[in-house]
VEXLUMNU-621615 format. One record per atom (N, C-alpha, C, O, CB): residue in one letter; x, y, z. Coordinates in steps of 0.05 Angstrom, whole numbers, plus 5000, padded with zeros to 4 digits. Glycine has a CB too. Example, Ala and Ser with C-alpha at 12.3 -4.5 7.8 and 13.67 -1.06 7.14 Angstrom:
residues 2
A526448865156 A524649105156 A526449345156 A528549345169 A522649115181 S525749555142 S527349795143 S525850015157 S526850235161 S528249885114 
This chain:
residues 104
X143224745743 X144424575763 X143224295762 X140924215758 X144124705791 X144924205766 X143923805766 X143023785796 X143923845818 X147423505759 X140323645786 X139523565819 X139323195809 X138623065790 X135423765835 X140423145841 X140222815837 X138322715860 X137722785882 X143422655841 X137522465841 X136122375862 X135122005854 X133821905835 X133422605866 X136721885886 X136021975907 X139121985925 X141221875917 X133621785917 X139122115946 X141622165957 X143221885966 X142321715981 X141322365981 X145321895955 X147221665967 X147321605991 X147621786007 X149721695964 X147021316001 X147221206022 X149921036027 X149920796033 X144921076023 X152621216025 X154721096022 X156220846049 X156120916072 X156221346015 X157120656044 X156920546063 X160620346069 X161220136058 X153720386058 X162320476086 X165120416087 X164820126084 X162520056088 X166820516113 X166419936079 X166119676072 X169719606078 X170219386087 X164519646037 X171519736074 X174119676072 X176319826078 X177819666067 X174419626052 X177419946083 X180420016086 X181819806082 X181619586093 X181220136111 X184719946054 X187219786052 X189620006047 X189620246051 X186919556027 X191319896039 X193920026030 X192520236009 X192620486013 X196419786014 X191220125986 X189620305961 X188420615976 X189420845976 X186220075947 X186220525987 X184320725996 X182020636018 X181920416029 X183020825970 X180420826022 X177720766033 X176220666014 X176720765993 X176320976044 X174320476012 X172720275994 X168920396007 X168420366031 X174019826006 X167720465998 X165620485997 X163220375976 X163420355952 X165920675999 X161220315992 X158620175963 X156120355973 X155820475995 X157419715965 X154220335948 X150820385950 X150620175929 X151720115908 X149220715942 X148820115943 X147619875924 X149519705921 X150419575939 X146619955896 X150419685893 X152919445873 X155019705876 X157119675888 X151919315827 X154119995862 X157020165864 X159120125889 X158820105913 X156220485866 X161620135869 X163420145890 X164720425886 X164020565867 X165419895890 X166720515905 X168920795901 X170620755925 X170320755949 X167321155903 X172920705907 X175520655928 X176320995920 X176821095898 X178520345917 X176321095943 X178121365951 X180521425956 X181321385979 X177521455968 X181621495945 X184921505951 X186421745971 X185421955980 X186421535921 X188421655972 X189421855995 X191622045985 X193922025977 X190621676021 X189922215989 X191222435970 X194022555982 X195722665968 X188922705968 X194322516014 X196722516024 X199122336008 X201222395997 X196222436052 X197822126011 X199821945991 X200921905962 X203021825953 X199221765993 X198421985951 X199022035918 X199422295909 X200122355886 X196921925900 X198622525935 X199922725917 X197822865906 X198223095901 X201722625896 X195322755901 X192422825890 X190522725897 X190822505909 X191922795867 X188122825893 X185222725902 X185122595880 X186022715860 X182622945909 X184022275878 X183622085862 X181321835877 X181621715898 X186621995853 X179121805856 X178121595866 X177021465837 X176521595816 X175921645890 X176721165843 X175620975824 X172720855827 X172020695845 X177320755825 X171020955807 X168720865814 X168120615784 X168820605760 X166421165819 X165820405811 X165220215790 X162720085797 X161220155815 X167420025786 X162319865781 X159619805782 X159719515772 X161319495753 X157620015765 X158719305778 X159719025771 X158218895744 X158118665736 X159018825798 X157119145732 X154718975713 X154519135688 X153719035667 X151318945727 X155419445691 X154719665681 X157119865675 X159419795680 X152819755697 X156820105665 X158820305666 X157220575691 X155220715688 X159420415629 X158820555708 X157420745726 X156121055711 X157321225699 X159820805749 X153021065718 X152721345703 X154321565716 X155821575736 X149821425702 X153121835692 X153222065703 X152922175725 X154522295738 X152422155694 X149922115730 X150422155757 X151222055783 X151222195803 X149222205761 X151821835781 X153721635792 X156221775801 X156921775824 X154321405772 X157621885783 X160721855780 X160022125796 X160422115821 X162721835746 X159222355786 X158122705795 X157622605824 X158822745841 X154622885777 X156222405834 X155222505867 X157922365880 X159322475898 X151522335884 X158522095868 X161322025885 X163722275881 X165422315899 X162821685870 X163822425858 X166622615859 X165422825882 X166922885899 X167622805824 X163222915882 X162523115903 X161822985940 X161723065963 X159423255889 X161722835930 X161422635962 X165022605981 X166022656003 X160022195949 X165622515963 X167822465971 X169922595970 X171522575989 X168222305965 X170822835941 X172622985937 X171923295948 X169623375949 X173022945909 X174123475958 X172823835955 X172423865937 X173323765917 X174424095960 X170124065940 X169224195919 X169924345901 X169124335878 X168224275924 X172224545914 X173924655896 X175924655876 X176524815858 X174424715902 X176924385884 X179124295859 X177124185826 X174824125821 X181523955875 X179024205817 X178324155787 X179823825777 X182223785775 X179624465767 X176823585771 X177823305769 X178023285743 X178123485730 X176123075781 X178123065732 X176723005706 X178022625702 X179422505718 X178123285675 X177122525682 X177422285674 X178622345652 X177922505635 X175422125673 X181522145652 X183522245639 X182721915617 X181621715627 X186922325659 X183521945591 X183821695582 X186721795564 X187222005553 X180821575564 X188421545566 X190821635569 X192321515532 X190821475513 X192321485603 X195121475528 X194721445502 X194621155500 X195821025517 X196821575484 X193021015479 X193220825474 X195420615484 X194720445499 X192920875455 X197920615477 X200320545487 X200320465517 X201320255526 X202020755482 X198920695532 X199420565565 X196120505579 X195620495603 X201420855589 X194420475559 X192520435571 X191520155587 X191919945576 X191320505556 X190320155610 X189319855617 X187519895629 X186720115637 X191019665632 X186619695632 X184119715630 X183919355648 X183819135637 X182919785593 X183919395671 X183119175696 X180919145697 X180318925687 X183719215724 X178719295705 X176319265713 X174219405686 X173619645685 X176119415743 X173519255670 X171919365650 X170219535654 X169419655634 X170819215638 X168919615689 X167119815686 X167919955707 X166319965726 X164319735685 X170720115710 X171620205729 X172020535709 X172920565686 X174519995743 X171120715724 X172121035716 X174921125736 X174820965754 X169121295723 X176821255739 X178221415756 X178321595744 X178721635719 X180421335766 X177821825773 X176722145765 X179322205784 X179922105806 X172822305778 X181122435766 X183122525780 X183622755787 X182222865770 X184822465773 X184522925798 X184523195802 X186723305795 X188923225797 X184023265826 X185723585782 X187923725759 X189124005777 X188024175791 X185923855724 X191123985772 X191924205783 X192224455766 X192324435742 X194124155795 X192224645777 X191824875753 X193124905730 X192124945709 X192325115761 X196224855735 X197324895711 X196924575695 X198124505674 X200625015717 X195424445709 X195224215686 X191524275669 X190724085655 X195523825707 X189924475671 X187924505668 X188624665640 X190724795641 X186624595690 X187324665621 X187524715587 X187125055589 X185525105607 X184424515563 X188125275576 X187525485576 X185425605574 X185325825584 X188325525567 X183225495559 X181225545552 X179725285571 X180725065572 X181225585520 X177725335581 X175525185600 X173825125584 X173325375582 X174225325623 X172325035570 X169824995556 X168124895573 X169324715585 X169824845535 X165324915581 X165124755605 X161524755586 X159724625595 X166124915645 
């Protein structure tokens, strides 16, 4: 089990149309509204850096249930963009979109 440390001191900063906007430190994570899109989705970023591992792991568990299954999709070349050079979005998979085999 991953232990992190030190515990996030997440701190609301915004509401818009997007999501809830939260920071620690420089990290940011706009949270999305899963009523509205249909899925649990949030964007995490960092103004200098690529947000780490454990970065991205405490914001998906902070903010998302626990039980669904997310991942970071990178999509095909063709439709990719790329706005914020150090932005991740972790999206949540629904079962029948989860691969047959789990490798984990």
């Amino acid at each position: 089990m991953i232990q992190l440390k030190p515990k996030a001191k997440w701190q609301e900063f915004r509401r818009d149309q997007i999501g809830r906007w939260y920071q620690w430190g420089e990290l940011r994570v706009c949270v999305g509204f899963p009523e509205k899109e249909g899925h649990h989705h949030i964007s995490i970023s960092h103004p200098r850096r690529y947000p780490t591992w454990d970065e991205i792991y405490t914001a998906r568990y902070d903010f998302c249930p626990h039980d669904i299954d997310m991942a970071i999709i990178l999509p095909k070349k063709s439709e990719y963009v790329n706005v914020h050079p150090n932005c991740f979005h972790v999206h949540q998979l629904r079962e029948e979109e989860l691969p047959a085999t789990l490798i984990l």
